[in-house]
N, C-alpha and C positions, 0 to 999 in steps of 0.2 A: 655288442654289435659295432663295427666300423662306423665311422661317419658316412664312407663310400656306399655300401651295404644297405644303411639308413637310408639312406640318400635311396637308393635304387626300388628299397622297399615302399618308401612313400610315393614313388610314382606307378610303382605297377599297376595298381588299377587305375590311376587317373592317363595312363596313356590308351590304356582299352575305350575309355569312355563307358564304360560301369563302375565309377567312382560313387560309394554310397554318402551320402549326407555327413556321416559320421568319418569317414577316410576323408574328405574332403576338408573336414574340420580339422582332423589331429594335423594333413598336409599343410594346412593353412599356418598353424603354430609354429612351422618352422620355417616358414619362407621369409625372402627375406632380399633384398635390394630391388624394390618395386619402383622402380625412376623411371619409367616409359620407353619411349621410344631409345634410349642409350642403353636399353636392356633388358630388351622386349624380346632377342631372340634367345634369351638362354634361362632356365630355371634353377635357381640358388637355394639352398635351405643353409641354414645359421643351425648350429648346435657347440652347445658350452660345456666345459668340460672342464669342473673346477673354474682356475682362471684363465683358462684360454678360451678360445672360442674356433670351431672350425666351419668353414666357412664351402658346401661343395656346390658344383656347377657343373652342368650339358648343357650342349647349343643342341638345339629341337628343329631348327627354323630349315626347310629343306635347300634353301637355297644356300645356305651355310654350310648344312653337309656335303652340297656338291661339290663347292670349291674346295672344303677341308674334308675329306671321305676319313681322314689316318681321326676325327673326333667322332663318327657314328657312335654313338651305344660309349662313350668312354665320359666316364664323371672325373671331375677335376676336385682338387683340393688345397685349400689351403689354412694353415692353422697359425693362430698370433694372440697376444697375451690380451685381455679383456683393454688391459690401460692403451694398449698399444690403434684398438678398434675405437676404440671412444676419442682417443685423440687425432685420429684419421675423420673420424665425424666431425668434430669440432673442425680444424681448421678447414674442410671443405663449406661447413657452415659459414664459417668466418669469408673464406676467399668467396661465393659467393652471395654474400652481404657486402661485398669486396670492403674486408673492414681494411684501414690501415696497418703494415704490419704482418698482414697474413702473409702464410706462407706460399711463395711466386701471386701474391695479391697486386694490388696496387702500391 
C-alpha cells in the first residue's frame, strides 16, 4: 500500500466520527508533527520505509479549504532519508534552545 493510500485508509473512519478505540489506536502510531497551534490545521502520519521515512499531510481546517478549494480531499507527500529527519530535529532543537552555532540561530 502507498503511503498516500495509508494515509487515506487511517482516516476513513476517524473523519466519519465512528472511529473504534482500536482505529484510533493503530491512527495514533502513525501521527506525527503534534506542535500546536503551527500545526493544528493539517493531519500528518510518519511512515518508514527501510531508511527513509515518508512523511503525508491534508489540511482538514474549513477555513483553509476555502481559501485553497485546488487541496480539499488531496493528501501531500514527502519522503527523505531517516539521517536526513533526525538531523532537521536536531538543529531545530538546537536553534530553539537558540544554541550557538545553530543553524540561522544566534
Amino acid at each position: 500500500m502507498s503511503p498516500v493510500a495509508a494515509h487515506r485508509r487511517l482516516m476513513l473512519r476517524a473523519e466519519n466520527d465512528d472511529e473504534t478505540d482500536a482505529d484510533y489506536e493503530l491512527r495514533s502510531r502513525f501521527q506525527a508533527l503534534h506542535w500546536g497551534p503551527t500545526t493544528d490545521n493539517v493531519t500528518t502520519h510518519l511512515f518508514r520505509d527501510e531508511d527513509c521515512l515518508v512523511i503525508t499531510w491534508e489540511f482538514w481546517r474549513e477555513k483553509h479549504l476555502l481559501a485553497h478549494p485546488e487541496h480539499a480531499g488531496q493528501v501531500f507527500m514527502v519522503e527523505m532519508s531517516t539521517h536526513e529527519f533526525v538531523m532537521i530535529l536536531e538543529n531545530l532543537v538546537a536553534l530553539l534552545d537558540g544554541a550557538p552555532g545553530a543553524p540561522y540561530g544566534p
